[in-house]
C-alpha positions as CSV (number, residue, x, y, z in Angstrom):
1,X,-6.0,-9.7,3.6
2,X,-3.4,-8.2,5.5
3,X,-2.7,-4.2,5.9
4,X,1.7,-4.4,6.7
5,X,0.7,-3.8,10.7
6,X,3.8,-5.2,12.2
7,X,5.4,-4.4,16.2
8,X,9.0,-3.1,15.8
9,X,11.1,-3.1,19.0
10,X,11.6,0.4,20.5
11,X,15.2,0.5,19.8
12,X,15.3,-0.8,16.3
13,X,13.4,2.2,15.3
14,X,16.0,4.4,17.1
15,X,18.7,2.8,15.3
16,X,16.3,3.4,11.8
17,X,16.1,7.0,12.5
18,X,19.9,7.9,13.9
19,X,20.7,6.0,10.7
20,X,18.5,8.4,8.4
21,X,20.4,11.1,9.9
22,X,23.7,9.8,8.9
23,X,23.1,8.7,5.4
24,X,20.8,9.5,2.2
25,X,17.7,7.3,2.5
26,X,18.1,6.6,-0.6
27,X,21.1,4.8,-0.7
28,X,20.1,2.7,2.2
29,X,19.7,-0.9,1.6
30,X,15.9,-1.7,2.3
31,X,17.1,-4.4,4.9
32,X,18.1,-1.2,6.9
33,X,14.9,0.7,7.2
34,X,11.9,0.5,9.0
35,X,10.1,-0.2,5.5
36,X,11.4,-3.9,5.9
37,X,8.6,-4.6,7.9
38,X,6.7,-4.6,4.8
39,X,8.7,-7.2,3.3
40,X,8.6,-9.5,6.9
41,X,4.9,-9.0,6.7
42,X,4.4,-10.6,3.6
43,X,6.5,-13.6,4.7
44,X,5.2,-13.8,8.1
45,X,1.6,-14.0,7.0
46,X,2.5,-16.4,4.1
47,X,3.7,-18.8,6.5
48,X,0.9,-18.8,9.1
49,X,-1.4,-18.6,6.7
50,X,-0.3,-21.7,4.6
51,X,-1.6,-20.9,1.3
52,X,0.2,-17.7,-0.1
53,X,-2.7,-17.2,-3.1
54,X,-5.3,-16.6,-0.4
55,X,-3.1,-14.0,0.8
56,X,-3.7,-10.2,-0.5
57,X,-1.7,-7.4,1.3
58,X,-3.2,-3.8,1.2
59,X,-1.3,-1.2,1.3
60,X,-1.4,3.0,1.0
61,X,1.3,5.1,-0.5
62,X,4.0,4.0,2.5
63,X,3.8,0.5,0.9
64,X,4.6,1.3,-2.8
65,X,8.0,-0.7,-2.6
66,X,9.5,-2.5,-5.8
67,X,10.7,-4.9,-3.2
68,X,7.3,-5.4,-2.0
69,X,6.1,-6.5,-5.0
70,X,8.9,-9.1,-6.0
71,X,8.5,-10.4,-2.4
72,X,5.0,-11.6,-2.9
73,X,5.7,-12.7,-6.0
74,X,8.5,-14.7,-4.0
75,X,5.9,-16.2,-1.8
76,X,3.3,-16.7,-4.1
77,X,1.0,-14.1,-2.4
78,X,-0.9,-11.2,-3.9
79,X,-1.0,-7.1,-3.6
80,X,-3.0,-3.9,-3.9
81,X,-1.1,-1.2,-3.4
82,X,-1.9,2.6,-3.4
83,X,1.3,4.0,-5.6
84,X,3.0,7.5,-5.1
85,X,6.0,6.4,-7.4
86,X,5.8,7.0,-11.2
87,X,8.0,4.0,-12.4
88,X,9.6,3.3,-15.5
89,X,7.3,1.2,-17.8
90,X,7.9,-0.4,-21.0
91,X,11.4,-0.6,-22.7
92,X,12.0,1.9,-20.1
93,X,11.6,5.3,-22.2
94,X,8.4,6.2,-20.3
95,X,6.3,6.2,-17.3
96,X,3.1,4.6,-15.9
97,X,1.9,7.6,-16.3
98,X,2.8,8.2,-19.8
99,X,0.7,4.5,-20.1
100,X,-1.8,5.6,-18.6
101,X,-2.6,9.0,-19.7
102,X,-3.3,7.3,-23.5
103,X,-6.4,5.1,-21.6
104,X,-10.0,5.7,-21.8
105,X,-12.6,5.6,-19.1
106,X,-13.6,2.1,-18.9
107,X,-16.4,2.6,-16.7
108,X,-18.1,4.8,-13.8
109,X,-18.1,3.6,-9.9
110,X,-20.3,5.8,-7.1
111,X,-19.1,5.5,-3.5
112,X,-20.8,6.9,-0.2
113,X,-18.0,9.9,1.1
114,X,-18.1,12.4,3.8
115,X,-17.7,16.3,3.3
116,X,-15.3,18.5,5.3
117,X,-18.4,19.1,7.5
118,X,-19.0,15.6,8.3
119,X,-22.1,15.6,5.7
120,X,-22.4,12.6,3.3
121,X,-21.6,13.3,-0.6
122,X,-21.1,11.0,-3.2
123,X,-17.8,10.5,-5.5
124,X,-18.5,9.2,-9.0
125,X,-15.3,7.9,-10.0
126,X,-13.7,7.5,-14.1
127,X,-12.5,3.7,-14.0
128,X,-9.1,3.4,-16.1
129,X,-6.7,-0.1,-15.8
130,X,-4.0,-1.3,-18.1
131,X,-1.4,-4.3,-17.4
132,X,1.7,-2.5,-17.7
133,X,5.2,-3.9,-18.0
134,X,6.9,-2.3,-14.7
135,X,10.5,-1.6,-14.5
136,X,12.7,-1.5,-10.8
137,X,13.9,1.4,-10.1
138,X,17.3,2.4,-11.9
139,X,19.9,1.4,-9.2
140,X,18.2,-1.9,-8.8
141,X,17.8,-3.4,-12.4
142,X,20.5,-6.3,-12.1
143,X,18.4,-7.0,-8.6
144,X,15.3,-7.1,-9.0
145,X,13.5,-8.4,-12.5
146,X,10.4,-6.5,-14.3
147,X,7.3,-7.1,-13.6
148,X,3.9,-7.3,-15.5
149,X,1.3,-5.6,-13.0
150,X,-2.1,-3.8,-13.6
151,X,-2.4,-0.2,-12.7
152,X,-5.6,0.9,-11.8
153,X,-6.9,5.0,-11.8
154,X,-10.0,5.7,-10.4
155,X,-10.8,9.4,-10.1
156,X,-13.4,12.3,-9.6
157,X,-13.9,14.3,-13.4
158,X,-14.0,17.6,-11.2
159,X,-13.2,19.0,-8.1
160,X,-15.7,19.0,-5.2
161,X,-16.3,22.1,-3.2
162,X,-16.1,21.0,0.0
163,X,-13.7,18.1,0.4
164,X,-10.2,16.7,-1.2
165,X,-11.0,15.4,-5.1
166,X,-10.5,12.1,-4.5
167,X,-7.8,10.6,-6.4
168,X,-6.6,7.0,-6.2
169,X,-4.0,5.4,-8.3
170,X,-3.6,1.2,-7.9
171,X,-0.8,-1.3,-8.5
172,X,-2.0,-4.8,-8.5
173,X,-0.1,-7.9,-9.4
174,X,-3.9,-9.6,-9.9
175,X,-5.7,-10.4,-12.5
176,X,-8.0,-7.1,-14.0
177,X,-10.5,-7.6,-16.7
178,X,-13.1,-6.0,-16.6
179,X,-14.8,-2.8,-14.7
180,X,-16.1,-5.0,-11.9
181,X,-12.7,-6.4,-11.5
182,X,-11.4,-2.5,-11.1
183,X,-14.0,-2.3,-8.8
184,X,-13.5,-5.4,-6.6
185,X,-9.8,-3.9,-6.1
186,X,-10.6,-0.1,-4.7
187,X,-12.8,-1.7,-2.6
188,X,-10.4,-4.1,-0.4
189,X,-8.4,-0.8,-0.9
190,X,-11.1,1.3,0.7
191,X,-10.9,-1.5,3.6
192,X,-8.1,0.2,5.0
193,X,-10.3,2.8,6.6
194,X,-11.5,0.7,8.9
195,X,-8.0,-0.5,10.0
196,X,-7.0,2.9,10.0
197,X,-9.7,3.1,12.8
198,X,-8.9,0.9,14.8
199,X,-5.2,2.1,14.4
200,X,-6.3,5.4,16.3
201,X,-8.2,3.8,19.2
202,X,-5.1,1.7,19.9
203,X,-3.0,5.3,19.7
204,X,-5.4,8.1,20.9
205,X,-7.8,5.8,22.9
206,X,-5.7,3.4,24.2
207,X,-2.4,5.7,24.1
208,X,-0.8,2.7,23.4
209,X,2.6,4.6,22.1
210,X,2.3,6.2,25.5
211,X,3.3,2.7,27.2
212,X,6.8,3.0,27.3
213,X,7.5,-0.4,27.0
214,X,11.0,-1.5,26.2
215,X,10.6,-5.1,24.4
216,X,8.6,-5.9,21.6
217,X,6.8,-8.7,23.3
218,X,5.9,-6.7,26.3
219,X,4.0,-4.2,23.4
220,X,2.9,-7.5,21.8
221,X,1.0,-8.8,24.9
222,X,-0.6,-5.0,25.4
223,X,-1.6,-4.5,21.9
224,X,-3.3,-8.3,22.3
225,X,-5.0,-7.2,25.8
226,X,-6.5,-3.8,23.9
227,X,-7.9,-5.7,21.3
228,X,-9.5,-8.9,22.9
């Protein structure tokens, strides 16, 4: 299971960013931004691994790339992804969201939370999923084909007093069946936390942005010596 954590060199992110400021995002091919590393990471891990459907890569909203997903179909590998895009679904005339909204609650899941105070709660989340026939955005239909994925929405029935409602809507390219499928999937989502973790002791702890280092193999050996 893999999380998209790749090293960029220091001045191919410059070059990202004085690009961005130049031309619409939008209309930059995805082999031009910094969310390519997405899209190495999938082949990277694919090869060292050696056996693509073991691989699963986790992703939050930063992830929810079309391209992502029709690269690990490439490769044979596998995806849960947090979304933040409401695609065209279908024969293209509505959204996943349109999809979804006409799904009922399949089920009920209770996870261990913290408050804004730092005080454990509990979430009891409404379980909805539905393979849905997924559409590439408009601009890249003659590139990239549709896709039949399963979106999964798992979400609290009312808002909580002292912390965010928590709100999580999944693209998957696995099989979901049932509610303990659903469930299987939100938690190798929730998994992130802890890389998100260790993603902070490498920044705030180790100040490992702080280095200065000019090669990507120099910030390669570093990152290795923080987290032997």
């Amino acid at each position: 299971m893999t999380d998209g954590g790749q090293i960029l060199d220091p001045e191919e992110i410059q070059g990202t960013a004085a690009l961005k400021k130049k031309i619409n995002p939008t209309r930059v091919p995805i082999e031009k931004k910094e969310s390519i590393r997405w899209l190495d990471n999938v082949r990277q891990s694919t090869e060292l691994l050696g056996d693509p459907g073991r691989c699963v890569h986790v992703g939050d909203r930063e992830s929810d790339i079309y391209e992502l997903f029709c690269a690990a179909r490439e490769a044979g590998a596998h995806f849960v992804i947090r979304t933040c895009v409401n695609r065209l679904a279908g024969d293209g005339d509505h959204t996943i969201a349109d999809e979804m909204d006409e799904v009922a609650v399949k089920g009920l899941h209770c996870i261990d939370v913290r408050n804004s105070n730092g005080d454990p709660d509990e979430a009891v989340l409404e379980i909805r999923y539905r393979k849905i026939c997924v559409l590439p955005p408009i601009g890249k239909q003659k590139r990239y084909p549709a896709l039949t994925l399963t979106v999964i929405h798992a979400e609290e029935r009312v808002t909580p007093k002292n912390r965010k409602k928590i709100e999580w809507k999944l693209i998957t390219d696995l099989p979901v069946s049932s509610r303990t499928d659903a469930i299987e999937k939100l938690e190798w989502y929730a998994l992130r936390w802890k890389i998100e973790v260790f993603h902070k002791i490498l920044k705030s702890g180790c100040k490992a942005e702080e280095s200065k280092l000019r090669t990507a193999q120099r910030l390669t050996n570093l990152i290795s010596l923080f987290a032997s």
